[in-house]
C-alpha positions, 0 to 999 in steps of 0.5 A, spaced: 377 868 639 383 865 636 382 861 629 387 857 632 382 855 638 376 855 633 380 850 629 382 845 635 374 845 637 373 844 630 377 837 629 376 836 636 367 836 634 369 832 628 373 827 632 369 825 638 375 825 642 381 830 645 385 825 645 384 824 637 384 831 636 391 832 638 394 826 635 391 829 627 394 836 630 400 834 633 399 838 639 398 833 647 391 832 649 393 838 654 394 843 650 387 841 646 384 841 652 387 847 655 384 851 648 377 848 648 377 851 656 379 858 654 374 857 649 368 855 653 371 861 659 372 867 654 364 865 652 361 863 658 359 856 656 360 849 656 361 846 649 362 839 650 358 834 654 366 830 657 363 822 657 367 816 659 367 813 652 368 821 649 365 828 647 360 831 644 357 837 642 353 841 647 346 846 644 351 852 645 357 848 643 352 846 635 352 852 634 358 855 635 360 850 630 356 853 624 359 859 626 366 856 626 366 852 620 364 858 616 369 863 620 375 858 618 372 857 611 374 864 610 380 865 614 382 859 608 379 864 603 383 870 606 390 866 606 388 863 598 387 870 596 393 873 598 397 869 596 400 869 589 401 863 585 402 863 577 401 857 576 397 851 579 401 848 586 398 845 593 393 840 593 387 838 590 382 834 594 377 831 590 371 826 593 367 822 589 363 815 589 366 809 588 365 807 583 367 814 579 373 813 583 375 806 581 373 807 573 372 814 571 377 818 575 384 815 574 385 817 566 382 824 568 387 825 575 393 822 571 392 827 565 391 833 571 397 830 574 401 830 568 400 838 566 400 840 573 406 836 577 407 841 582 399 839 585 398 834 589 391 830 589 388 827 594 382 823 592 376 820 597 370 815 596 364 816 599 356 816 598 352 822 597 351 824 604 359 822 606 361 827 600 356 833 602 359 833 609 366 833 607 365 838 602 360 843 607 367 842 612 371 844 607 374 838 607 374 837 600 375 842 594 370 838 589 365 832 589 363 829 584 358 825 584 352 821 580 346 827 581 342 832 576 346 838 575 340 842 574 337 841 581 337 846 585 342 846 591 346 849 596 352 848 592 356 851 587 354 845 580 358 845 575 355 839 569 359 832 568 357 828 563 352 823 561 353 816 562 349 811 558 348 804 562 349 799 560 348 790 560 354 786 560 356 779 560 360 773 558 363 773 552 358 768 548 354 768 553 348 771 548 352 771 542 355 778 539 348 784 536 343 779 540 337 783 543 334 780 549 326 782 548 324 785 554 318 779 555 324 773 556 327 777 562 325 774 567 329 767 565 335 772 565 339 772 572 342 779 574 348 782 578 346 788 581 349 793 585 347 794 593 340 798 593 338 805 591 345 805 587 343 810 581 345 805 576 340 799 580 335 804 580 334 806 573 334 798 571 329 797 577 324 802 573 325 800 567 323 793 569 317 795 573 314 799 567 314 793 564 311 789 569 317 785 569 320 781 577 327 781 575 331 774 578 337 777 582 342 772 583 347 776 586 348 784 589 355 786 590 357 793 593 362 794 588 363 796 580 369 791 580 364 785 584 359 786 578 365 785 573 369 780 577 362 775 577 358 777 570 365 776 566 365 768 571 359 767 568 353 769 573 350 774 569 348 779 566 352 786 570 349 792 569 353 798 570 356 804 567 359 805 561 365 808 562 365 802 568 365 797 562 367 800 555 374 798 556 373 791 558 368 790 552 373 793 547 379 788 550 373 782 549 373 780 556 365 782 557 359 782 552 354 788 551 347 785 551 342 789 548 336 789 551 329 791 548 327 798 550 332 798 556 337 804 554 337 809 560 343 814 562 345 818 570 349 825 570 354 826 574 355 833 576 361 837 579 360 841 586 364 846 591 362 850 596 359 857 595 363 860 598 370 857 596 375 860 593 376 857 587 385 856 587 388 856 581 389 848 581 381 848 582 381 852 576 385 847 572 381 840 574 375 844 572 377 847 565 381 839 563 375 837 565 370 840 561 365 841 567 361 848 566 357 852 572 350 851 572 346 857 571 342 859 576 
């Protein structure tokens, strides 16, 4: 089997259409469709199920594209390996939640870019399921993602930081060191990220520990929505610091002190286990202070 076959089965698995697949290659449709086809005769097997509106997988076509993924992971590998590179070039593809895209990365990508101009960064937001997809296709170098470090996965971990998270509202809202007591909440409204966001999650805990029913006026499925709405006068956002802290510092928004509510995430860096670690993978790990997880 050629890499080269495989890779067109593979974006063509990943597109749902020949057509598409050859648009991403640069190839025509029949040269995409001739490769499938010596693929399917040199195994003796069918690996798609050709439908009006598309393709999709066979049984045997599933498993060939484990395999596929793998043995392209590893050419990929191979190539790294051998070539000499002294100092970090190429490019470097870093997915990560939205809200660390948005408020976390940008200062750290643009000191990166700033000591490596010769890499070029490609950066994708996504959740968690969208990231893990992208990094087990080799698609992403690293995912950076709100997680524990510590568990355990099937992923090289590499630690982060931890993020306190923080209340915000209008400035004067409550007035500067006012502490809101956790029995008054209830009269408080609340702008909430969509559920089972971590930072939602962890307000929600504290709340049914206290037996409090918060009034949730607005849910938004974005960072910049919450900071948008609190600083407008809604309510009180709650959300990371490093989301917020700028805006607090400037005296656009107001930290509100609540009582007893003092929570923190982890974000924590993955790559795959078998990946070769570029040299431009190795400068973003070591700007970003992150160290591997010991197992």
């Amino acid at each position: 089997m050629e890499l080269r076959n495989l890779n067109t089965f593979v974006r063509a698995a990943d597109a749902g259409s020949f057509s598409r697949a050859a648009s991403e290659l640069g190839y025509t449709q029949s040269t995409v469709t001739a490769q499938i086809q010596g693929l399917e005769e040199e195994l003796g097997v069918q690996l798609f199920d050709r439908l009006p509106k598309g393709i999709t997988l066979t049984r045997p076509g599933e498993v060939l594209l484990k395999h596929a993924r793998s043995l392209l992971l590893e050419a990929e590998n191979a190539r790294l390996a051998v070539k000499s590179q002294r100092e970090p070039s190429g490019k470097l593809r870093i997915g990560a939640f939205s809200s660390l895209c948005t408020a976390f990365l940008p200062d750290l990508l643009r000191q990166y870019h700033q000591l490596y101009p010769k890499v070029d960064l490609v950066v994708r937001s996504g959740g968690i399921e969208a990231l893990r997809d992208m990094l087990g296709s080799g698609r992403l170098d690293f995912a950076w993602v709100i997680a524990d470090w510590k568990e355990r996965s099937p992923w090289r971990a590499f630690c982060g930081m931890s993020h306190p998270i923080w209340a915000v509202a209008a400035p004067g809202r409550y007035g500067p060191g006012k502490i809101l007591p956790a029995s008054g909440l209830e009269d408080v409204t609340f702008l909430l990220t969509e559920p089972g966001c971590p930072y939602r999650r962890q307000f929600e805990l504290f709340c049914s520990k206290n037996g409090i029913v918060p009034h949730v006026l607005m849910e938004a499925d974005s960072i910049e929505g919450i900071r948008t709405f609190a600083r407008s006068g809604l309510g009180v956002g709650i959300l990371p610091d490093f989301a917020v802290r700028s805006m607090v510092q400037e005296g656009a928004l107001e930290r509100v002190r609540i009582e007893g509510f003092t929570p923190a995430v982890e974000s924590a860096l993955f790559c795959h286990p078998v990946k070769w670690m570029t040299p431009a993978m190795e400068a973003f790990l070591q700007l970003s202070g992150a160290r591997e997880r010991a197992d």
